[in-house]
Backbone as CSV, one residue per row, in Angstrom:
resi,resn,N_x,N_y,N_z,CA_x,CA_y,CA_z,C_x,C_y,C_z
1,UNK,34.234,23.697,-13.201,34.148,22.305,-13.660,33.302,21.457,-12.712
2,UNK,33.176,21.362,-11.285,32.810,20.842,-10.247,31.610,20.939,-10.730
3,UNK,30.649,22.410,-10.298,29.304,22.689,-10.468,28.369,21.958,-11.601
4,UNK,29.594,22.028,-12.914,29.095,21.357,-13.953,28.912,20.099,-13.372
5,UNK,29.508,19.166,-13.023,29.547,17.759,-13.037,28.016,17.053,-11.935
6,UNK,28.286,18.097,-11.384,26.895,18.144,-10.227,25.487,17.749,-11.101
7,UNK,25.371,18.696,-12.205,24.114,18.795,-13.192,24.067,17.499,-13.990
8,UNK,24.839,16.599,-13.928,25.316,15.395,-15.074,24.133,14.270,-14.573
9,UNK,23.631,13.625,-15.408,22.887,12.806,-15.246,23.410,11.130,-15.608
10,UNK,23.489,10.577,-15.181,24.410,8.920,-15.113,23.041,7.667,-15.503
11,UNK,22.834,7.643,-16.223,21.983,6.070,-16.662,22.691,5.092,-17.279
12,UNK,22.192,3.790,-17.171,22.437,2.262,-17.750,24.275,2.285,-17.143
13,UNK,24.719,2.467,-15.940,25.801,2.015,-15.852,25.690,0.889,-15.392
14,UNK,26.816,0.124,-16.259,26.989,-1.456,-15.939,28.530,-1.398,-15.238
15,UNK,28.417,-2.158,-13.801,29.722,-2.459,-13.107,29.619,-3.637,-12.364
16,UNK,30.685,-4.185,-12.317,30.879,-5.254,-11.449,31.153,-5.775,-10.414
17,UNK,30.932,-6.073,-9.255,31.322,-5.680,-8.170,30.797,-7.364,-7.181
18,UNK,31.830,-7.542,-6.275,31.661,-8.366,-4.924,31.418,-8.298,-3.710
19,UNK,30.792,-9.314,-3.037,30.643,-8.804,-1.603,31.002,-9.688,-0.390
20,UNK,32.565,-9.603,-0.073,33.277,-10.984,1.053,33.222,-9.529,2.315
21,UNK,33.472,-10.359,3.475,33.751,-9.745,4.022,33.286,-8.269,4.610
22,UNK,31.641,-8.551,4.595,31.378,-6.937,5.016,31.464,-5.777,4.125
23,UNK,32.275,-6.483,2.917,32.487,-5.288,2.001,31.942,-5.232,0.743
24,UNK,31.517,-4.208,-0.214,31.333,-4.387,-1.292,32.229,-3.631,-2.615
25,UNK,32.665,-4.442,-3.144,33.704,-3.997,-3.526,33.212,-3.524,-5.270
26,UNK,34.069,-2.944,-6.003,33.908,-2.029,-7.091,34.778,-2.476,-7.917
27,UNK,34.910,-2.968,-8.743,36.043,-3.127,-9.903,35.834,-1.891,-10.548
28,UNK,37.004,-1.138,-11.726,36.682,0.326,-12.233,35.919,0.078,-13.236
29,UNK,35.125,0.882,-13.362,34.066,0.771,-14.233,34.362,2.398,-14.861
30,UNK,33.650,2.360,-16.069,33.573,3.644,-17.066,32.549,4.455,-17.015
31,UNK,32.582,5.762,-17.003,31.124,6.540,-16.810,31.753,8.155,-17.890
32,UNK,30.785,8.359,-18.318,31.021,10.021,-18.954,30.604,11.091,-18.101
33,UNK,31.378,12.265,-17.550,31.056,13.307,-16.845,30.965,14.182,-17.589
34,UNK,30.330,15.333,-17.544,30.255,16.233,-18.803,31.112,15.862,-19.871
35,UNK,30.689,14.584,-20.417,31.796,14.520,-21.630,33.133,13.904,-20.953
36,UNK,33.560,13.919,-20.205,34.760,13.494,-19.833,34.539,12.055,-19.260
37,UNK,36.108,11.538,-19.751,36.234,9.791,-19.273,36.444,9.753,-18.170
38,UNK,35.261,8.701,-16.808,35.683,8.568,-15.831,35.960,7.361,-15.050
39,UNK,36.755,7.313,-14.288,36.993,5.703,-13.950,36.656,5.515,-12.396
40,UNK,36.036,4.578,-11.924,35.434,4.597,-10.599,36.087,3.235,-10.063
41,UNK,36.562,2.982,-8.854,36.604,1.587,-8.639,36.733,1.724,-7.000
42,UNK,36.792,0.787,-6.238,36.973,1.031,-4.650,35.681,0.253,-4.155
43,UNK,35.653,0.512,-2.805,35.009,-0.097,-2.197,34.127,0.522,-0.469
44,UNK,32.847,-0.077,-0.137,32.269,0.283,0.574,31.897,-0.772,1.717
45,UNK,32.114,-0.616,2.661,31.527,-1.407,3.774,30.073,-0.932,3.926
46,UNK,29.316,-2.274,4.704,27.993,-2.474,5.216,28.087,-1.278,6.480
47,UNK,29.271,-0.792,6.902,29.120,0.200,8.392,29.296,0.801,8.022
48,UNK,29.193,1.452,6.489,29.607,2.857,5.875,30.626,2.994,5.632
49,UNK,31.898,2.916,5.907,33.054,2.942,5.816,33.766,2.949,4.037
50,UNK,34.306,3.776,3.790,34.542,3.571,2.022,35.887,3.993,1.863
51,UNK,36.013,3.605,0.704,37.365,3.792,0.195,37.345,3.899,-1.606
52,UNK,37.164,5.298,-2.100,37.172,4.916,-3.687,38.283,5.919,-4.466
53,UNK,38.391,5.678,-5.723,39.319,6.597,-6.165,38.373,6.739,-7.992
54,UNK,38.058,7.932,-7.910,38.206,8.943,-9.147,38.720,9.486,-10.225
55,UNK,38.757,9.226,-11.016,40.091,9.523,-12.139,39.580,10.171,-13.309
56,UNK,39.679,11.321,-13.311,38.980,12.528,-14.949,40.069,12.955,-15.695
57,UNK,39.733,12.198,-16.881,40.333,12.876,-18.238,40.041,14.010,-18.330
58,UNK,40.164,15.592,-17.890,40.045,16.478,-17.711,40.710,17.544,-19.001
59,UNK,39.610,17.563,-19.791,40.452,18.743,-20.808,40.611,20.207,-19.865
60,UNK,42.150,20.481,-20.929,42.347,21.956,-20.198,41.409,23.050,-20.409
61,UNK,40.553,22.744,-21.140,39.556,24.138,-21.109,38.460,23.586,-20.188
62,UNK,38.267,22.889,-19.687,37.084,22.826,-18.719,37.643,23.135,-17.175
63,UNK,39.109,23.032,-17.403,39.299,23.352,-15.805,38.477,24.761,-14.996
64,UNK,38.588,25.041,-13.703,38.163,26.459,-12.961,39.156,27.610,-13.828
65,UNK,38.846,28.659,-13.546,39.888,29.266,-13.768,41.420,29.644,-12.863
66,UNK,40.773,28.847,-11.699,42.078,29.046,-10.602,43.193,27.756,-10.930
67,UNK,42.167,26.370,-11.489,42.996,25.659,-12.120,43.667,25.974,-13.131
68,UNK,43.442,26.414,-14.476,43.311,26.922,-15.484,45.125,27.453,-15.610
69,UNK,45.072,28.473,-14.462,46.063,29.520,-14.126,47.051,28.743,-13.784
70,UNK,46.785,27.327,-12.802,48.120,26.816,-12.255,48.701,25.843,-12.943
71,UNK,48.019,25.472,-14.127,48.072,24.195,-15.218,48.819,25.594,-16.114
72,UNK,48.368,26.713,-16.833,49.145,27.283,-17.487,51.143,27.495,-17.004
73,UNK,51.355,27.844,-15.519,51.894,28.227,-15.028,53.274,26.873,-15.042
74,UNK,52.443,25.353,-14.661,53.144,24.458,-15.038,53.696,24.040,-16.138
75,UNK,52.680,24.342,-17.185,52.869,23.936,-18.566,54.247,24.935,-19.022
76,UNK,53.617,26.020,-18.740,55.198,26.541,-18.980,56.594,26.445,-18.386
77,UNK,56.341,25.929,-17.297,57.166,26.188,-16.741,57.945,24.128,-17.612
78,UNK,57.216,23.281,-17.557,57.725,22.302,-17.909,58.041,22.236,-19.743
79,UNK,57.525,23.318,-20.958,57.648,23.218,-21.697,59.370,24.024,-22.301
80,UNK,59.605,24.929,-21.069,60.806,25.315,-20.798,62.241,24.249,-20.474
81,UNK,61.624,23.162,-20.130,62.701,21.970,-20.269,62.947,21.127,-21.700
82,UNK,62.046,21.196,-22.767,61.968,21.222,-24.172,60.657,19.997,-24.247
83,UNK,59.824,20.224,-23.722,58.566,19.612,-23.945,57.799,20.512,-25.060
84,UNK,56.698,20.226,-25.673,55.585,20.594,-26.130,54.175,20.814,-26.038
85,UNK,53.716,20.348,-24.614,52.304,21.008,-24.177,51.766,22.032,-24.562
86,UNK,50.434,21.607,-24.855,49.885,22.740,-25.378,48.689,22.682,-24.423
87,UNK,47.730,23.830,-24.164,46.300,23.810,-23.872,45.025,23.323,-23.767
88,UNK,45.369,22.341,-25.094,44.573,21.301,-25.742,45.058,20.086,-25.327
89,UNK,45.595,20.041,-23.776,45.985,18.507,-24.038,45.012,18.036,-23.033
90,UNK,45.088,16.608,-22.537,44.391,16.353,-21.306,44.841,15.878,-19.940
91,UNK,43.873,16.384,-19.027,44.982,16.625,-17.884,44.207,15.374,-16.950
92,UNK,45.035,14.572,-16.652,44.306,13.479,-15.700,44.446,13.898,-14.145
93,UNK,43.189,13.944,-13.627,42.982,14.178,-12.159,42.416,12.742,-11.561
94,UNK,42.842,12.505,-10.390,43.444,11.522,-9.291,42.522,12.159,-8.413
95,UNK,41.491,11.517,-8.017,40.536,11.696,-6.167,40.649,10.931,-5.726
96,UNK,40.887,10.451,-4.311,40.267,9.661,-3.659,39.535,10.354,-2.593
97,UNK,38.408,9.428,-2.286,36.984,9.602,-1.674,37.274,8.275,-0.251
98,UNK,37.771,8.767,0.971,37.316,8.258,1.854,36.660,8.377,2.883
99,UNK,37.086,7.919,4.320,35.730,7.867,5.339,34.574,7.612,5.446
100,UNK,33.709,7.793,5.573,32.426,7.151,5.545,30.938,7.912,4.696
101,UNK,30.573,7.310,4.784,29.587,7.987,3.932,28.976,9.234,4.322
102,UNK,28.755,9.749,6.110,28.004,10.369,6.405,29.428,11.392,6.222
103,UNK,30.785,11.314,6.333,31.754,11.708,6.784,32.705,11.679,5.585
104,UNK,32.797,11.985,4.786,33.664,11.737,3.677,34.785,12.921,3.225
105,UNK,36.190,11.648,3.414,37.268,12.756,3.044,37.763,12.767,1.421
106,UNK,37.892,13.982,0.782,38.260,13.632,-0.155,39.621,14.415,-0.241
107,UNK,40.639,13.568,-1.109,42.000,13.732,-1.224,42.072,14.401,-2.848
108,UNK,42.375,15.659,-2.675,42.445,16.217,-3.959,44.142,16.612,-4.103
109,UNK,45.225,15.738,-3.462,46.174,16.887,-3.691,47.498,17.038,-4.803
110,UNK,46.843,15.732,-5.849,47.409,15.786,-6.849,46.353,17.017,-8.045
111,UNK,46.094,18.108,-7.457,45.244,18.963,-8.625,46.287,20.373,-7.964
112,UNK,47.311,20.595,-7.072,47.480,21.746,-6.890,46.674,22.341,-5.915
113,UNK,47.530,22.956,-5.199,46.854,24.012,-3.485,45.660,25.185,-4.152
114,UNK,45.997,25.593,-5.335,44.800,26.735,-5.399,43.747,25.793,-5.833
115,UNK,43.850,24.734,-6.625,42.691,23.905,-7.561,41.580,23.311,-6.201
116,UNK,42.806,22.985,-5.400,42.644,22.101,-4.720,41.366,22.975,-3.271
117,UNK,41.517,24.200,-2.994,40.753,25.255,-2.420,40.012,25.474,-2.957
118,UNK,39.234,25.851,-4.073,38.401,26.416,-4.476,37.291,24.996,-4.730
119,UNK,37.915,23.369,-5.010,36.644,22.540,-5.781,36.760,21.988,-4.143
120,UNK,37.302,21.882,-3.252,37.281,20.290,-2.405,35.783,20.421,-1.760
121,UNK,34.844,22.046,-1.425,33.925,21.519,-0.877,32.881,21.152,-1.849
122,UNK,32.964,21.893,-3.116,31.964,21.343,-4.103,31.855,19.917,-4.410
123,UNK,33.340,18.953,-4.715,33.218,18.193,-5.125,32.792,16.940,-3.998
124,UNK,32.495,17.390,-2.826,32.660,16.730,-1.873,31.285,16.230,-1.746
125,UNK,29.938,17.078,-1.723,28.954,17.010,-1.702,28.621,15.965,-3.162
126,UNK,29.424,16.000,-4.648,29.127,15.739,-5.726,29.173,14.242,-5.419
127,UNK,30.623,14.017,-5.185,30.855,12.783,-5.218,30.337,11.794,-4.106
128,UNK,30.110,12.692,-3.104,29.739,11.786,-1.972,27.937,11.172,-2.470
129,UNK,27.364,12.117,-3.126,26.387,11.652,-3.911,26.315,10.592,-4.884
130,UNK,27.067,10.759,-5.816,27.269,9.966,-6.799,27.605,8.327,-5.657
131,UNK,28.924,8.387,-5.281,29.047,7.276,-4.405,27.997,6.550,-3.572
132,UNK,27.012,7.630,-2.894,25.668,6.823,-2.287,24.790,6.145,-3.155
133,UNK,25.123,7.041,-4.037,24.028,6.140,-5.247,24.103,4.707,-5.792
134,UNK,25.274,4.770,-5.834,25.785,3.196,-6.161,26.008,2.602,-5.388
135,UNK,26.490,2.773,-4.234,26.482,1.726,-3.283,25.286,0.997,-2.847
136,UNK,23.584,1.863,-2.369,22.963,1.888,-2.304,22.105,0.978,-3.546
137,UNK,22.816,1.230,-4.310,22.371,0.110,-5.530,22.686,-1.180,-5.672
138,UNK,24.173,-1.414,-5.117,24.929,-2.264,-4.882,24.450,-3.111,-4.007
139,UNK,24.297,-2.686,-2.402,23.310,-3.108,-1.233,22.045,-3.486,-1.561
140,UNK,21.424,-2.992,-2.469,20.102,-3.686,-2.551,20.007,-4.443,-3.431
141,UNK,21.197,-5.094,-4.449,21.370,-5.829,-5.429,21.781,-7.078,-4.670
142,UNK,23.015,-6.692,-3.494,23.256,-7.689,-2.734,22.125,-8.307,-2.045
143,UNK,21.342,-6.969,-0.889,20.310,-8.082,-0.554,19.423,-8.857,-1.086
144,UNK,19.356,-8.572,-2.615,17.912,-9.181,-3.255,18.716,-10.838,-3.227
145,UNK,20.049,-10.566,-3.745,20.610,-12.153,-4.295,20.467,-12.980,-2.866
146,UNK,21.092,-12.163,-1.681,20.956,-12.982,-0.342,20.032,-13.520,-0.099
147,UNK,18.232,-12.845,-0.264,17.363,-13.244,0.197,16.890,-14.423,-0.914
148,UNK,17.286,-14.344,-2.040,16.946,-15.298,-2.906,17.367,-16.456,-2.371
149,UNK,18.742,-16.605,-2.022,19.406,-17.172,-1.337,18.409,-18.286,-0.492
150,UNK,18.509,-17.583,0.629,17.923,-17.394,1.724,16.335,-18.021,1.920
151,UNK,16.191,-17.922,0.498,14.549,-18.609,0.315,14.775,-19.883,-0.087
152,UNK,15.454,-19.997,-1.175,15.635,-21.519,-1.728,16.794,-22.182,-0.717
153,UNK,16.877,-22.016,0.449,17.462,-22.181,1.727,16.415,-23.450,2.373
154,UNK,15.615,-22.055,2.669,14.442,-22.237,3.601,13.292,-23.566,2.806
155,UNK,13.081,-22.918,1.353,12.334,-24.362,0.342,12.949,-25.539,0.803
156,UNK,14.262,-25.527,0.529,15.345,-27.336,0.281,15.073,-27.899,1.873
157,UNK,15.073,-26.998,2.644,15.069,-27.446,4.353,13.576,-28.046,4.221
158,UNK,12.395,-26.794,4.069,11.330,-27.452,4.780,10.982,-29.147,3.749
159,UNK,11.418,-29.072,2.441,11.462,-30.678,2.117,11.605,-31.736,2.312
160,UNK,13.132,-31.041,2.808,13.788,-32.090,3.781,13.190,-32.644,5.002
161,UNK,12.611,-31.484,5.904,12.018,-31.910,6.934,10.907,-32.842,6.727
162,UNK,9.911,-32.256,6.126,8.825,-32.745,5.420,8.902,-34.662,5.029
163,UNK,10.115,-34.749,4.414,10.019,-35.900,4.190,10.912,-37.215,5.432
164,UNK,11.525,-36.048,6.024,12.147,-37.000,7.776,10.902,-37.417,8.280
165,UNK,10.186,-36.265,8.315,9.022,-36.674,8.874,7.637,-37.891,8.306
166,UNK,7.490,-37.787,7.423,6.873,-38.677,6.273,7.517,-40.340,6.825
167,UNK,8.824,-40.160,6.257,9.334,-41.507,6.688,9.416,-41.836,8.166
168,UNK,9.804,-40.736,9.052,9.918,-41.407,10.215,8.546,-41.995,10.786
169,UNK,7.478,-41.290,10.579,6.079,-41.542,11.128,6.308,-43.139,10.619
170,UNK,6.098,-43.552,9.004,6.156,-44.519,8.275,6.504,-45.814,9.084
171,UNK,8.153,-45.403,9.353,8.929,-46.673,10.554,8.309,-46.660,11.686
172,UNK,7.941,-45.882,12.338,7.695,-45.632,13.569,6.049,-46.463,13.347
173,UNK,5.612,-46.567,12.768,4.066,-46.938,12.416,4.139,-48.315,12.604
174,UNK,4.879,-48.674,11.432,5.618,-50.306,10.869,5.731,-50.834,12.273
175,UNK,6.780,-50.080,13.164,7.352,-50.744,14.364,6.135,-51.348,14.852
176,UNK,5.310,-50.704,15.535,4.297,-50.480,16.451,3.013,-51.911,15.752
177,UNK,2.912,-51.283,14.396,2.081,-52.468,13.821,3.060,-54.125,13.844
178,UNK,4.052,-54.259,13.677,4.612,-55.697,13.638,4.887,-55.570,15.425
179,UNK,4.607,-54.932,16.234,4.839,-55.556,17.858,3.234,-55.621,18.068
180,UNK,2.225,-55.207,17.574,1.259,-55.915,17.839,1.059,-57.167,17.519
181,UNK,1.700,-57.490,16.160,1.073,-58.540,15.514,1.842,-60.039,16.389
182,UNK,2.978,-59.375,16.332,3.880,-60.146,17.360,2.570,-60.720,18.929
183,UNK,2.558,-59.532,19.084,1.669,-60.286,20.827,0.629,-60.984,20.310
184,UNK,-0.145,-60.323,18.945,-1.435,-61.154,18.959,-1.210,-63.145,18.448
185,UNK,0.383,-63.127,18.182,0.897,-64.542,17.718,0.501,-65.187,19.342
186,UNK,1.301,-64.496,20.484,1.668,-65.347,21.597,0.158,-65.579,22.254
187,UNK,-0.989,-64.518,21.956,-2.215,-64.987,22.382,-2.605,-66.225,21.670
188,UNK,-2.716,-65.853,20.318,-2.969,-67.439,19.846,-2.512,-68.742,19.696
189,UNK,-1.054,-68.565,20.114,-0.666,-69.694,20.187,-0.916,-70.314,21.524
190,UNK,-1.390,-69.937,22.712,-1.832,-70.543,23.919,-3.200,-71.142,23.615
191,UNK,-2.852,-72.475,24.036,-4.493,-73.346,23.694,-4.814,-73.824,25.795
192,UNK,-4.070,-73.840,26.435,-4.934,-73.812,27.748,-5.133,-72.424,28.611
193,UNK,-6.474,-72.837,29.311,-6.726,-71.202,29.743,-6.126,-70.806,30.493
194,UNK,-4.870,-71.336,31.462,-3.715,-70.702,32.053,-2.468,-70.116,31.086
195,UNK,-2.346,-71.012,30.205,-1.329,-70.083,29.407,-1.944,-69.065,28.684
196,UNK,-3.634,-69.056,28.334,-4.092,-68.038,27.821,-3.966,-66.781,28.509
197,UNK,-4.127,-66.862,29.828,-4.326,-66.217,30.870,-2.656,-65.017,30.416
198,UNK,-1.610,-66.392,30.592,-0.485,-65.828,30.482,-0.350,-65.352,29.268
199,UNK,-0.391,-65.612,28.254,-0.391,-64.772,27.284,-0.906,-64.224,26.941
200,UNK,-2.324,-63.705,27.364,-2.572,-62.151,27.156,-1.968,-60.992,28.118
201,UNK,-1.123,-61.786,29.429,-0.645,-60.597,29.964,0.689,-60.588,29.452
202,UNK,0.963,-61.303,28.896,2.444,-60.845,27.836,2.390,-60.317,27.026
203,UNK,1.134,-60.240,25.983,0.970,-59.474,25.105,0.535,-58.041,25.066
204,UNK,-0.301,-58.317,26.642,-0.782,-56.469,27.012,0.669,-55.662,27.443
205,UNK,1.450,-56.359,27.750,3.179,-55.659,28.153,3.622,-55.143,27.108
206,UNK,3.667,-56.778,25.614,4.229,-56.133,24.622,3.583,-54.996,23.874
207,UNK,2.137,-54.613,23.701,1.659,-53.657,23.205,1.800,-52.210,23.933
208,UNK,2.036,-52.294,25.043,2.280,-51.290,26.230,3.669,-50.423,25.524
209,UNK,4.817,-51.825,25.068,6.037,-51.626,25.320,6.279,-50.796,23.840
210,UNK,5.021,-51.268,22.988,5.608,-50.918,21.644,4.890,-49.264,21.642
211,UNK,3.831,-49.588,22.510,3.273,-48.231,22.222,4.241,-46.667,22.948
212,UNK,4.696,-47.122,23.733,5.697,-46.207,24.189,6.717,-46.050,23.482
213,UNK,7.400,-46.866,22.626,8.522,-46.737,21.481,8.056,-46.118,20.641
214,UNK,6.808,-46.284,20.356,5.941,-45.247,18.984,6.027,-44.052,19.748
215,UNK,5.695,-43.665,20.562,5.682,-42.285,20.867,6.683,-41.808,20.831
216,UNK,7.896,-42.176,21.475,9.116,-42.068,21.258,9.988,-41.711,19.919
217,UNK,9.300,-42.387,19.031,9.962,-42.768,17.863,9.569,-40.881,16.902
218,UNK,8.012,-41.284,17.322,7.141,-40.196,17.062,8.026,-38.519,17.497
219,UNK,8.183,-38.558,18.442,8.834,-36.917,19.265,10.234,-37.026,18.850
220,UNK,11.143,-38.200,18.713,12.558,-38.118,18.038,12.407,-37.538,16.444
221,UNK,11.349,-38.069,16.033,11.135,-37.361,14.313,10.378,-36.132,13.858
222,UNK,9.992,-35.568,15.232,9.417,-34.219,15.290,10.818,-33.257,15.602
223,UNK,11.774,-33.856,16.571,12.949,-32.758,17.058,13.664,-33.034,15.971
224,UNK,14.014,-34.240,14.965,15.119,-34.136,13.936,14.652,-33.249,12.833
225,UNK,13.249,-32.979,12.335,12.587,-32.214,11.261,12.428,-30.767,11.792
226,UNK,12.039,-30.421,13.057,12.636,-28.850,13.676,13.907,-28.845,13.772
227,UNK,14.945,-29.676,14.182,16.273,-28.867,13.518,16.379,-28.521,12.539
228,UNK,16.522,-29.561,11.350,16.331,-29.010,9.932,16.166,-28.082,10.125
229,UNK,14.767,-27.390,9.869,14.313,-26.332,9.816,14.933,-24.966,10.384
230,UNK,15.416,-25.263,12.167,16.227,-24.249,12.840,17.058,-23.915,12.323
231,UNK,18.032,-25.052,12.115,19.439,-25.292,11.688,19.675,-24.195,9.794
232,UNK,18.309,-24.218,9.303,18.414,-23.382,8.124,17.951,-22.169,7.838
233,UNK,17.257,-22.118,8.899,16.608,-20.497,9.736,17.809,-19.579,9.924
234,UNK,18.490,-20.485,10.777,19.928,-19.663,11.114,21.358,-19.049,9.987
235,UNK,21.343,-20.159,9.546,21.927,-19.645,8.042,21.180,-18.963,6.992
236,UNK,19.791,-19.348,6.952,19.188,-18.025,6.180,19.288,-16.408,7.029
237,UNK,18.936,-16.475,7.948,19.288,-15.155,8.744,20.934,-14.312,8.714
238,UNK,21.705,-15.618,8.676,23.279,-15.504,8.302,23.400,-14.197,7.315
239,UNK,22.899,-14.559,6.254,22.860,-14.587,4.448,22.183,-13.144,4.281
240,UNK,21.091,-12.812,5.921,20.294,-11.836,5.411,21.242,-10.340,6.604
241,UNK,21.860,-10.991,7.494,22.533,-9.910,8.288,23.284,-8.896,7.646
């Protein structure tokens, strides 16, 4: 039965799945294995780490024949209590698939000690396949949404900055132009040439004074528009770890 399932080819599966916590998680989803109903659900960490469980509607004629033998052996032995099993019924098998991806244990021991010897290394290689596959699908589904993320992050920030900056230049401009206009009042309002005297050196102070606030004003609206920017660098990087 194992070998068979190996050869099975899996397209258009649709599943649903989350990602908190480092983890990506699996709700059970439906898949056909040679014909048989299968149910997948569990979950995988970003450090490899997994945890899933397996579940095959397993008709009795597809079992091994070592299964075959120990499913007959039960059947009789439980149809002897006044049951009716027959051959034709279906036998549900229980895996779980843990440890890690490079490292994966699988728990077969609801199939019986002989069933359970003859498939655990076949199925081990099967499933640990199947499982990379989707996770791996999963991970790169996650990162695409993160980086999407992560971009219209980075867009809304540099706008933002963009326009701190726009306006701050703006005020910072304004300032600088109304403290000139200011000194050029106190020049003209002096009509003798001693107060002229004096008020152009009041006014060369105030233009001095404003021009240093512009610069000022200028490098405060350059560091508030690079935070922005930092400040969303860092949470985009967050989003992409």
């Amino acid at each position: 039965m194992i070998g068979e399932l190996a050869k099975q080819s899996i397209d258009n599966v649709k599943m649903n799945f989350s990602v908190d916590n480092g983890k990506v998680t699996v709700n059970p989803y439906e898949i056909k294995l040679d014909g048989m109903k299968t149910t997948i659900s569990g979950w995988t960490s970003f450090s490899s780490e997994m945890d899933y469980v397996v579940e095959i509607d397993v008709p009795f004629s597809k079992l091994p024949q070592s299964g075959t033998e120990f499913a007959n052996d039960l059947l009789s032995k439980v149809n002897l209590l006044g049951s009716n099993f027959g051959a034709n019924e279906i036998i549900p098998v229980k895996i779980r698939v843990t440890g890690t991806m490079l490292n994966p244990k699988i728990d077969l021991s609801k199939l019986g000690s002989s069933l359970v010897q003859n498939a655990k290394e076949e199925i081990k290689e099967e499933v640990k396949e199947l499982v990379q596959e989707k996770v791996e699908e999963v991970k790169e589904d996650a990162k695409a949404k993160a980086k999407e993320e992560a971009d219209k992050l980075m867009v809304t920030a540099t706008a933002q900055a963009e326009k701190v900056r726009a306006e701050g230049i703006q005020l910072a401009d304004k300032g600088k132009e109304e403290a000139y206009k200011a000194a050029q009042r106190i020049q003209d309002a002096a009509k003798k040439p001693w107060e002229k005297v004096a008020a152009k050196l009041a006014a060369d102070k105030a233009k001095k004074k404003a021009d240093e606030v512009h610069v000022k004003a200028l490098a405060n609206v350059r560091t508030k528009a690079d935070k922005i920017i930092s400040d969303a660098q860092k949470r985009a990087d967050g989003l992409l770890d």
